[in-house]
C-alpha positions as CSV (number, residue, x, y, z in Angstrom):
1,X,133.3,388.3,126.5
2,X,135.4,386.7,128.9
3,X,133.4,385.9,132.2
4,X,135.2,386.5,135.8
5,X,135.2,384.4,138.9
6,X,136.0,385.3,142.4
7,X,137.3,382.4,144.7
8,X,137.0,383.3,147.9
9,X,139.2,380.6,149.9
10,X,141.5,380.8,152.5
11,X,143.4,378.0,151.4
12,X,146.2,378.6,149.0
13,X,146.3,375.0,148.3
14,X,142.3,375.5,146.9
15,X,142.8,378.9,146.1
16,X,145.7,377.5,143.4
17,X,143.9,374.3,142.3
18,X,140.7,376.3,141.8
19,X,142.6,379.0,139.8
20,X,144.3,376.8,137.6
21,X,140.6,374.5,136.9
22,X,138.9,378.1,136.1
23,X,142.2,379.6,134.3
24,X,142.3,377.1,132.0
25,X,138.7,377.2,131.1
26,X,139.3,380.7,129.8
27,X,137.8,382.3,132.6
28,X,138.9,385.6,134.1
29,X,139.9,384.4,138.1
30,X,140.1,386.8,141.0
31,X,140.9,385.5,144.6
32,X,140.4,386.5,148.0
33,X,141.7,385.3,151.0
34,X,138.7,386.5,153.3
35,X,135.4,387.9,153.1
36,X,136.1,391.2,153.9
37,X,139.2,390.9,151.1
38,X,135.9,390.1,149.1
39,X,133.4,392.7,149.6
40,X,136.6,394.9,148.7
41,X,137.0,393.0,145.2
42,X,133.5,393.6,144.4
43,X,133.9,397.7,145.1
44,X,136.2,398.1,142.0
45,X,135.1,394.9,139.7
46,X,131.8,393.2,139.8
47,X,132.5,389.1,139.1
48,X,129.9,387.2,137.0
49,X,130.0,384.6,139.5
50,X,131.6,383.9,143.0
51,X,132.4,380.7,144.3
52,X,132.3,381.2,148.4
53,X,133.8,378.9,151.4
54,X,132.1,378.7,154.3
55,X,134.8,378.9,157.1
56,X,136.8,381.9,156.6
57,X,138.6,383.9,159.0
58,X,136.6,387.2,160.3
59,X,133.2,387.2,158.8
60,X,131.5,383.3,157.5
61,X,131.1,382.6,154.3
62,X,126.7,382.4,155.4
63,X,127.0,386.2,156.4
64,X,129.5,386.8,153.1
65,X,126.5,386.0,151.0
66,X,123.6,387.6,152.7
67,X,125.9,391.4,152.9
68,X,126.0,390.7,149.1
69,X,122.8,390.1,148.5
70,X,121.4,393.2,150.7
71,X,123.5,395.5,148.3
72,X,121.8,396.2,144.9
73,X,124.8,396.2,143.0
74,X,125.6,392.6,143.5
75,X,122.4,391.3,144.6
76,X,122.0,389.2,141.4
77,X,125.6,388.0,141.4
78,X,125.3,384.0,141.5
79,X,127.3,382.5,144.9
80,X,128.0,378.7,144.9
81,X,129.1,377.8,148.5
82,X,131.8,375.0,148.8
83,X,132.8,374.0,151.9
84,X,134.4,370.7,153.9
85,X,131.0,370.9,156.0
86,X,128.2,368.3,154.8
87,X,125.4,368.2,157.0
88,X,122.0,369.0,155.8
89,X,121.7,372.0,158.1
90,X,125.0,373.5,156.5
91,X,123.9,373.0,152.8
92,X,120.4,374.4,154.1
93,X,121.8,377.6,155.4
94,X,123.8,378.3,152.3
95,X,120.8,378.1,150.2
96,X,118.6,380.2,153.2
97,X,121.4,382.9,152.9
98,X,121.0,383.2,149.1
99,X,123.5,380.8,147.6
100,X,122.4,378.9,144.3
101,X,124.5,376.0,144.9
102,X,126.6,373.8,146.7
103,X,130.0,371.9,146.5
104,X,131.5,369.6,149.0
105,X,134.7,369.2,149.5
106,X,137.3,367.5,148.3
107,X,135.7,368.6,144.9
108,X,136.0,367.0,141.6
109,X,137.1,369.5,138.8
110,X,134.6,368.4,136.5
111,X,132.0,368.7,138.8
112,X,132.8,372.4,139.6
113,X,133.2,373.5,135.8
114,X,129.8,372.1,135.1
115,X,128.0,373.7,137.9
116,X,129.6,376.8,137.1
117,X,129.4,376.6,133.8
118,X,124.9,375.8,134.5
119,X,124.9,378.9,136.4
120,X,126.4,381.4,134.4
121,X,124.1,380.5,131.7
122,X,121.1,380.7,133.6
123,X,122.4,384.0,134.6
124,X,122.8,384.9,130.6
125,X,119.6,383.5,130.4
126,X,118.0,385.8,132.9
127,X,119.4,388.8,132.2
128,X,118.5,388.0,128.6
129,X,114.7,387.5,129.8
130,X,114.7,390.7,132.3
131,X,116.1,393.2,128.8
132,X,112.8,391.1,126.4
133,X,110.7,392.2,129.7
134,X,112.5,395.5,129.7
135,X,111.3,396.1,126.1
136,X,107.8,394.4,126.7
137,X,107.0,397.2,129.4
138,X,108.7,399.9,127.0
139,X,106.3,398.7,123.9
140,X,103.3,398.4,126.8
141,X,103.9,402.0,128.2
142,X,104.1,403.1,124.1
143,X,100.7,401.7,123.4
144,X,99.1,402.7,127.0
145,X,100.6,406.0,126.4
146,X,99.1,406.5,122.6
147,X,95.8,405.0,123.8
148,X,95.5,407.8,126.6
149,X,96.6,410.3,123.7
150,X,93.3,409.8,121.2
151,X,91.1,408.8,124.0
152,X,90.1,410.2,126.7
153,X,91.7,409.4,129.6
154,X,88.6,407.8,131.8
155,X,88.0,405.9,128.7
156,X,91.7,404.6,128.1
157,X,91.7,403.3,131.5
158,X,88.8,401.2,130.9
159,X,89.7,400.2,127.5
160,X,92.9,399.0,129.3
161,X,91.6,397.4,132.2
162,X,88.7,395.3,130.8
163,X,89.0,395.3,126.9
164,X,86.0,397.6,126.0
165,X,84.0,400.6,127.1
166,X,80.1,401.0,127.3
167,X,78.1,403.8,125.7
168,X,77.1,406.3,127.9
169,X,74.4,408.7,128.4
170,X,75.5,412.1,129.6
171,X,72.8,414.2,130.6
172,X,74.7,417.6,131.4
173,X,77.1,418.7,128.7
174,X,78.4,421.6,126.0
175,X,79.5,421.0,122.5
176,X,81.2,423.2,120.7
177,X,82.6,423.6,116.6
178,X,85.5,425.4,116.2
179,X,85.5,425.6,111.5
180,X,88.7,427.5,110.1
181,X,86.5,430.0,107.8
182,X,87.8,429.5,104.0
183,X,90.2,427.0,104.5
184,X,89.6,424.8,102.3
185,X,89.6,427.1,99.5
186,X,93.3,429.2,100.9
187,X,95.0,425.6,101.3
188,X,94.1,424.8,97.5
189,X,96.9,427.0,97.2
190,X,99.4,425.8,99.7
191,X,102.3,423.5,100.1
192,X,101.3,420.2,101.8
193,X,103.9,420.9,104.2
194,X,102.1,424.3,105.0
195,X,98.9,423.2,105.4
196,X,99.9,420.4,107.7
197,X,101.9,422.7,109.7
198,X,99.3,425.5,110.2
199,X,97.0,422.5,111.4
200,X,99.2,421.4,113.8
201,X,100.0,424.9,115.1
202,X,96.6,426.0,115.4
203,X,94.9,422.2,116.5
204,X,98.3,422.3,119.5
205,X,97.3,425.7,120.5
206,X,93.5,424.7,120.6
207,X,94.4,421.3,122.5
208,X,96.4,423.3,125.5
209,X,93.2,425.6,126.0
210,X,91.0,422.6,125.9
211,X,92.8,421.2,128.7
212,X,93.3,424.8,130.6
213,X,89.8,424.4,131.0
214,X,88.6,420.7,131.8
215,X,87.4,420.2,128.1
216,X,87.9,417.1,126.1
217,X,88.9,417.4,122.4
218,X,86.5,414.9,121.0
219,X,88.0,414.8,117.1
220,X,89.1,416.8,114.5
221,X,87.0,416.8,111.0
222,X,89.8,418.4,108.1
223,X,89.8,421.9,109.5
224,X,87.1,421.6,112.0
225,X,87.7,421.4,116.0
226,X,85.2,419.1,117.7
227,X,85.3,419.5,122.0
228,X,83.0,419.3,125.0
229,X,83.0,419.2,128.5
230,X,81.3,417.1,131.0
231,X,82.0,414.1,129.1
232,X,83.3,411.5,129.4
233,X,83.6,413.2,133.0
234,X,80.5,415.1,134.4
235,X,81.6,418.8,135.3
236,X,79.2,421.2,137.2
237,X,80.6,424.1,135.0
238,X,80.7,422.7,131.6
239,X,79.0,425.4,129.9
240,X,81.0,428.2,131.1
241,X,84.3,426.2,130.9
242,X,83.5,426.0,127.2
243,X,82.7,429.5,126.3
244,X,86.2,430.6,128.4
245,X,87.7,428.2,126.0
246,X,86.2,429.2,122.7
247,X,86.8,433.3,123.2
248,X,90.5,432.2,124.4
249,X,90.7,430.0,121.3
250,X,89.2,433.5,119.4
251,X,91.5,435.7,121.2
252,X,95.0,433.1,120.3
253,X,93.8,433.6,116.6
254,X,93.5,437.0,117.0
255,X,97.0,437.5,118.3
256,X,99.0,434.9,116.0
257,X,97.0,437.3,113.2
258,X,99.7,439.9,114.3
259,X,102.6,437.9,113.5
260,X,102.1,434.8,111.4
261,X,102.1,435.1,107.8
262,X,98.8,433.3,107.3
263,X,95.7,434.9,109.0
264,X,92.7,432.5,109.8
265,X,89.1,433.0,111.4
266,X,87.1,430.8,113.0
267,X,83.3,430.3,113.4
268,X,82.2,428.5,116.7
269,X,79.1,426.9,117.8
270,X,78.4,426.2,121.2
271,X,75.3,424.1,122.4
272,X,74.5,422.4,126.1
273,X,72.1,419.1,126.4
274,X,72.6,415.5,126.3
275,X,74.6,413.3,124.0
276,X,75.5,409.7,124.1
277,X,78.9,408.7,124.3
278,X,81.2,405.6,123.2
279,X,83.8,403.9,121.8
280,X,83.6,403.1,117.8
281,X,85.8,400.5,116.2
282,X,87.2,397.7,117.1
283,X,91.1,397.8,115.2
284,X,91.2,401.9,115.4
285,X,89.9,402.8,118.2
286,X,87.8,406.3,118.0
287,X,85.4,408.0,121.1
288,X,82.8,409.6,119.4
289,X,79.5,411.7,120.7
290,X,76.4,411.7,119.0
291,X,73.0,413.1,119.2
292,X,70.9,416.0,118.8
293,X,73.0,418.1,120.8
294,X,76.1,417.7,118.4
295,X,74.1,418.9,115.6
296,X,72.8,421.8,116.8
297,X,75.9,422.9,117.8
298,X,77.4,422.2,114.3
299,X,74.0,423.9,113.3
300,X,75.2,426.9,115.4
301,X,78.5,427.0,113.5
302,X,77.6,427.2,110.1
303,X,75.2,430.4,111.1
304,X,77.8,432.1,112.9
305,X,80.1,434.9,111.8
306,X,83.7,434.6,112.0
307,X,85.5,435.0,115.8
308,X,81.3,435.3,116.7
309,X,80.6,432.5,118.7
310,X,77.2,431.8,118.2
311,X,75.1,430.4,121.1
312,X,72.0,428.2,121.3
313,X,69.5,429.0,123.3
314,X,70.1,426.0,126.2
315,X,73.3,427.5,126.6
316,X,72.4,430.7,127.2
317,X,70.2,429.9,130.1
318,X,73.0,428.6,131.5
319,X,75.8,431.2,130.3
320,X,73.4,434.3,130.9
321,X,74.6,435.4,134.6
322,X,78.6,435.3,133.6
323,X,78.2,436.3,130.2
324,X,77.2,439.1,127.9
325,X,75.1,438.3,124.8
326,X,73.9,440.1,122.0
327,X,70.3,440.1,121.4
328,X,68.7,437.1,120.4
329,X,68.1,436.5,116.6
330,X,65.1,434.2,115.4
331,X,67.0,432.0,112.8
332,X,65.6,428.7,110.6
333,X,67.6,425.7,111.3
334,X,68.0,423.0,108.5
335,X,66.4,420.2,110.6
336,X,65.1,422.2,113.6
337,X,63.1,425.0,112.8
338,X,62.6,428.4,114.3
339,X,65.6,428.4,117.0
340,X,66.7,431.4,118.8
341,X,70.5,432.1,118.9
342,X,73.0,434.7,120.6
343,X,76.3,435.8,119.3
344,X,79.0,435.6,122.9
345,X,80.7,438.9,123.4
346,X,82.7,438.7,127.0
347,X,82.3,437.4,129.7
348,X,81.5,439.6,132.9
């Protein structure tokens, strides 16, 4: 593309000489007589370069350059001063008011194309470098922003900041499974494309109520929803934050029921203790919580009835003021024992 020059010179004599050097170069010339006829030029075309006199009539060449540079649209616009003044203090103040170079005059025309000819390609050059760094903070805001998507968001900004993240003990949280009853069997019978999309439906749905109520979704297992709160962020209320979220989880099933032409239960376990979480992997990154609590809860799941959320006995204690219950039921858990559980009904 064919690059443009503004001289802006008062003399015709350099105005012409300067024209024809640039002309014949194949460069695109615009001239101004004056640095107001200048800051006019660059309203309607912006130049790639502009070569700027010092002594002009009305405003200096000095305050020419440092208007241009105040104004964002041709801030990055490379000025060359040339001038008939060669002290140290003039070529100093050409450089202080933003200029990138300077020609004394009488000029040589070799000289000027060459110096010219440097800066515009360092302008390509940058402008080349600023679009790669453009991209590289695109790509960087891509990654950051998928990181943040499968991790927590405490944990992202750690992962980000210092390369890792420690486990961690949380002493005060509420687990709860959320298992589509009979899926696995009803999907044996579905299109890929189905399955996938009642998933997504479903898991989306799940995901917005998880958030509604300050609880993290910790992984999904095939057709199983894993979430907690008060981890990886401790949360006063974690126990009741979850049972809101699993009865409106029971309630969205319930209504898509109406409509949808594939009906689907779910059974849901909810258990409150401590866990340890942390980061596993180092190529796929995956936050994970593990510990008796988890199991119980998954425990409490398989034992429950469908849109029943059963409830383990820590959790009630902490549930029992804002919730009804039904009456606790002495059950044998693989692993545990005698445990009490209660089915959640509604909340009070």
């Amino acid at each position: 593309m064919q690059q443009t020059i503004l001289i802006v010179e008062d003399s015709p004599v350099n105005q012409e000489l300067l024209s024809r050097i640039l002309t014949k170069t194949h460069y695109r010339v615009l001239v101004a007589g004056s640095g107001e006829a200048a800051l006019e030029q660059t309203e309607t075309v912006l130049p790639d370069l502009i070569v700027l006199d010092i002594m002009l009539p009305g405003m200096d060449g000095y305050a020419i350059c440092r208007q241009l540079k105040n104004d964002a649209r041709t801030k990055d616009i490379p000025i060359i001063f040339i001038s008939s003044l060669d002290a140290t203090e003039d070529k100093v103040g050409a450089f202080e008011a933003g200029g990138v170079d300077y020609i004394t005059k009488p000029f040589h025309p070799g000289e000027v194309l060459a110096r010219i000819h440097t800066h515009l390609q360092i302008c390509c050059l940058q402008h080349e470098l600023e679009e790669k760094n453009q991209q590289l903070r695109a790509e960087k805001q891509k990654s950051e922003n998928l990181l943040r998507n499968v991790l927590p968001e405490r944990v992202g900004r750690e992962l980000l900041a210092t390369g890792c993240c420690a486990p961690q003990l949380f002493t005060d949280t509420t687990v709860c499974f959320a298992d589509i009853v009979d899926f696995t069997v009803a999907s044996s019978a579905l299109a890929p494309e189905v399955i996938i999309h009642e998933l997504n439906e479903i898991f989306t749905a799940f995901d917005r109520i998880s958030l509604e109520y300050k609880c993290e979704r910790m992984k999904t297992i095939g057709d199983a929803y894993l979430f907690a709160c008060g981890v990886p962020e401790p949360d006063s209320n974690h126990a009741a934050n979850v049972a809101r979220a699993s009865m409106e989880m029971i309630e969205f099933l319930e209504n898509r029921n109406h409509n949808s032409e594939y009906c689907w239960d779910i059974r849901v376990g909810i258990n409150s203790g401590p866990l340890v979480g942390g980061v596993v992997g180092t190529e796929k990154y995956l936050y994970d919580i593990f510990g008796d609590t988890v199991n119980i809860a998954a425990r409490m799941e398989e034992l429950a009835s469908p849109m029943r959320p059963n409830v383990s006995s820590t959790s009630y204690d902490l549930l029992k003021d804002n919730f009804h219950f039904s009456e606790g039921t002495d059950v044998e858990m693989k692993g545990k024992g005698k445990q009490i559980i209660y089915t959640l009904l509604r909340s009070l």
